[in-house]
N, C-alpha and C positions, 0 to 999 in steps of 0.2 A: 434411692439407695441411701442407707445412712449409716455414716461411715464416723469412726471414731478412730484415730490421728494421734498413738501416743509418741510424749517425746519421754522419754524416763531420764534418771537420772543412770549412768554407768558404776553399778558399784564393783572396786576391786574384787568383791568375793564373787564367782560366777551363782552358787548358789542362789543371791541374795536379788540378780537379776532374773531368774527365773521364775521368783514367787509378786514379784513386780510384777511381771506378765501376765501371771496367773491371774493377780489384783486387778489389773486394767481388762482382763475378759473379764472377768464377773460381772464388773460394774458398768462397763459398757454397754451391756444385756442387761441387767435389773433396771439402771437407772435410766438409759438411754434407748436402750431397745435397737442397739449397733444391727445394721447388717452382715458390716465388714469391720476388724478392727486390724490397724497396720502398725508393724513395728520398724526402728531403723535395721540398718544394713548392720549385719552380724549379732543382731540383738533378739532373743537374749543370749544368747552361747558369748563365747570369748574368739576373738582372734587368732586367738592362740589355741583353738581347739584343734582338735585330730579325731573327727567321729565319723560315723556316716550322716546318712541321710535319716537312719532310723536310730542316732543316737542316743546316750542319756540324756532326760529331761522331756525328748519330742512328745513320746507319750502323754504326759502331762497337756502339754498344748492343746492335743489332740482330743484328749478324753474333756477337756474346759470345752473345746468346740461344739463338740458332741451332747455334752452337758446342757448345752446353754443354749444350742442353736444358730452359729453363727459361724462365720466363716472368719478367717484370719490369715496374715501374711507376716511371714516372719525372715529375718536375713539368720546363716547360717553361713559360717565356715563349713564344705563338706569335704571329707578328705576320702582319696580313693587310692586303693594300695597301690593298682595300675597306672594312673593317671597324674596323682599328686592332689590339690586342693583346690575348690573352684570358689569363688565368693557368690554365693545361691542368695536367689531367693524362695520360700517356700510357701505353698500356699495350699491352705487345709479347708476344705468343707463342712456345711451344717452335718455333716454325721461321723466327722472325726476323721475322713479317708484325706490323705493325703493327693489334691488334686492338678497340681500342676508346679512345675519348678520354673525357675531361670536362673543361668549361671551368666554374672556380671561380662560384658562382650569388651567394654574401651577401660585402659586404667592408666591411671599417671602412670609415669618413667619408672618411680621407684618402686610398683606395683606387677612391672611387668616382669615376668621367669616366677614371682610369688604363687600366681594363681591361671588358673588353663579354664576354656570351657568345657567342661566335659558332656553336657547335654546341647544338643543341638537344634535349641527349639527357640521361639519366635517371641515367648516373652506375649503370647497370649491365649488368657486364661477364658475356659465361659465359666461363668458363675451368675446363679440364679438370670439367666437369659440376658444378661448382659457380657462382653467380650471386654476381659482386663486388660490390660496392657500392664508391663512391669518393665520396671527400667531400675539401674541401681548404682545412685551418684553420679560418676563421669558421666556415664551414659548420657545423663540430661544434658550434659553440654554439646556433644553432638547432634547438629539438627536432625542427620539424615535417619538416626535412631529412631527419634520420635517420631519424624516422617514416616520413617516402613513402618513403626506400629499404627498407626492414622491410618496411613494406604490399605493395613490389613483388617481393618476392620475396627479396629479397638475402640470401644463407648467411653470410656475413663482408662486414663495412666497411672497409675501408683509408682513412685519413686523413692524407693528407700535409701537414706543417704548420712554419712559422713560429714559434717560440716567445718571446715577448721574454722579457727575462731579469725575474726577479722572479714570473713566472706561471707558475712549472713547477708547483708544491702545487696550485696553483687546478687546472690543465692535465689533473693526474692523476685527482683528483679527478672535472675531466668525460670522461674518455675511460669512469671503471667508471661512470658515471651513466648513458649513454650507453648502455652494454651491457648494464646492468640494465633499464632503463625498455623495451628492445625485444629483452631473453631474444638477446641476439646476439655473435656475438665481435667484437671491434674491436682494429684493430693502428693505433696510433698511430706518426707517423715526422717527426722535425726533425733538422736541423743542430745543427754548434757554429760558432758565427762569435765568433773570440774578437774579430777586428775592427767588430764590432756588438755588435747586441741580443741577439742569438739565442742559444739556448740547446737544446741536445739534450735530448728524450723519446723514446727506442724503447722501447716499452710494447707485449705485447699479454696482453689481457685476454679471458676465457671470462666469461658469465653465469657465477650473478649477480653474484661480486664476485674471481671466481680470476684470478689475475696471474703469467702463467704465462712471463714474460718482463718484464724490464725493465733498462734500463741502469744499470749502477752509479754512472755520474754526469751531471750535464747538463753537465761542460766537455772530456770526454774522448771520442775517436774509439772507436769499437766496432760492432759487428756482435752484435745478438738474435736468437737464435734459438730459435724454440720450434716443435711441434707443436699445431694446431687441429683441430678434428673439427666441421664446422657441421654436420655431417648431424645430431649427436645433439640440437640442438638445432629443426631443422624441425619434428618431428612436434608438441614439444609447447608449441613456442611461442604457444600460444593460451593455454593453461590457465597459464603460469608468467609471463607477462609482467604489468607490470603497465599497460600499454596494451592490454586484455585489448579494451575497447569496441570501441576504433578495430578490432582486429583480426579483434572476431568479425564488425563489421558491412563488411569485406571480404571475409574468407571465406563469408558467408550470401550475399554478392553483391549488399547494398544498402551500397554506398561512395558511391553518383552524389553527392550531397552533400558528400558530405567531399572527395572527390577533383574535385568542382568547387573548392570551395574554394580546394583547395592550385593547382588551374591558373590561376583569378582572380589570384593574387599575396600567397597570407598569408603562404610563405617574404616574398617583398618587404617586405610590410607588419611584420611583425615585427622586419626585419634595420633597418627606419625608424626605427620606436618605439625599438629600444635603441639606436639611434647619436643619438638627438635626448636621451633617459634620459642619456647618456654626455656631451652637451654641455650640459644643464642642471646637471649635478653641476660 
């Protein structure tokens, strides 16, 4: 699978990040021959948007995917009259159809009342016969996250993310933590907003610790690209992980327990404990 990793730059006009987007599919496909190309969380759209899922601009996305051949995942503000807004992730197919969502599940303190999930799905995609996993920033900090996507199957993780500035070291550090503890590849992806926080990681990473792509800096625009193989990683990620337990007692087919668990709300419970840890300090 080859995957092309943008960090762009955030420009205040939303206009002007959308033809960014544009620019990194094209060239991802002529020059590189991308299978997948991934964008940060809410990019290209604005934070501040109010659309749906089939807002202005997606078509665009959509008709480049279509064009070109390739699949893309992008973050979207989507707003629902009903519901309110969820922080999504979207993810579009070689023939422009829009083939799977996930709406962001763990968020800082300041996050939480902002955004609801309003789709109720697992955060895993097939594409081209392999099983994506998506997760989006916070998310990655919780292990049990990454774990239910592992347990369920997922070949590769995709993580679109937010980065404040000062937590890129920390950032890296959890993307190979991440890929080690569940024998799996993970592509990390943020912006550069020089007019904020944010700060750019296009990272992807192979078990157990290979980094097989990364950005040269967190304040410059660029494009990663690398090749992944998660096939070679299925067979024997039981015996090399070191969440060997959780794994084997999935594949023996006594999970009911554990996978209660995680549906009761331990992600929730978890994502509690460290934002209340976070306001004691």
């Amino acid at each position: 699978m080859r995957i092309a990793v943008c960090q762009p730059y955030r420009n205040p006009e939303p206009a002007q990040n959308l033809d960014t987007a544009l620019r990194m599919l094209k060239s991802a496909k002529e020059a590189h021959c991308a299978d997948l190309v991934c964008f940060p969380e809410a990019f290209p759209f604005s934070y501040k948007s109010k659309m749906g899922i089939n807002g202005h601009g997606v078509s665009s996305i959509r008709d480049a995917c279509a064009k070109h051949g390739l699949n893309a995942i992008y973050g979207q503000i989507i707003f629902n009259e009903k519901e309110g807004f969820s922080n999504s992730a979207v993810i579009v197919g070689r023939n422009g159809d829009i083939i799977g969502r996930y709406d962001k599940e763990n968020f800082f303190a300041n996050d939480k009342g902002r955004y609801i999930k309003q789709e109720q799905n697992t955060g895993l995609i097939n594409m081209d016969g392999y099983e994506v996993g998506v997760s989006i920033c916070y998310d990655l900090l919780m292990p049990e996250a990454t774990r239910l996507l592992s347990l369920s199957g997922a070949d590769i993780i995709i993580n679109l993310a937010n980065i404040p500035e000062g937590m890129i070291e920390f950032w890296k550090g959890l993307v190979i933590t991440r890929a080690y503890e569940n024998h799996i590849p993970i592509v990390n992806v943020s912006e550069v907003d020089l007019n904020g926080i944010s700060r750019g990681l296009a990272m992807i990473v192979e078990p157990p610790f290979k980094v097989i792509g990364k950005a040269k800096s967190p304040d410059i625009e660029e494009v990663v690209y690398g090749e992944v193989h998660p096939e070679l990683f299925r067979t024997n990620r039981v015996s090399n992980s070191p969440c060997i337990s959780a794994l084997e007692l999935f594949n023996n087919g006594d999970y009911g327990p554990y996978m209660k668990d995680i549906s009761k709300g331990i992600i929730k419970k978890l994502t509690a404990e460290y934002d209340k840890r976070l306001n004691d300090d």
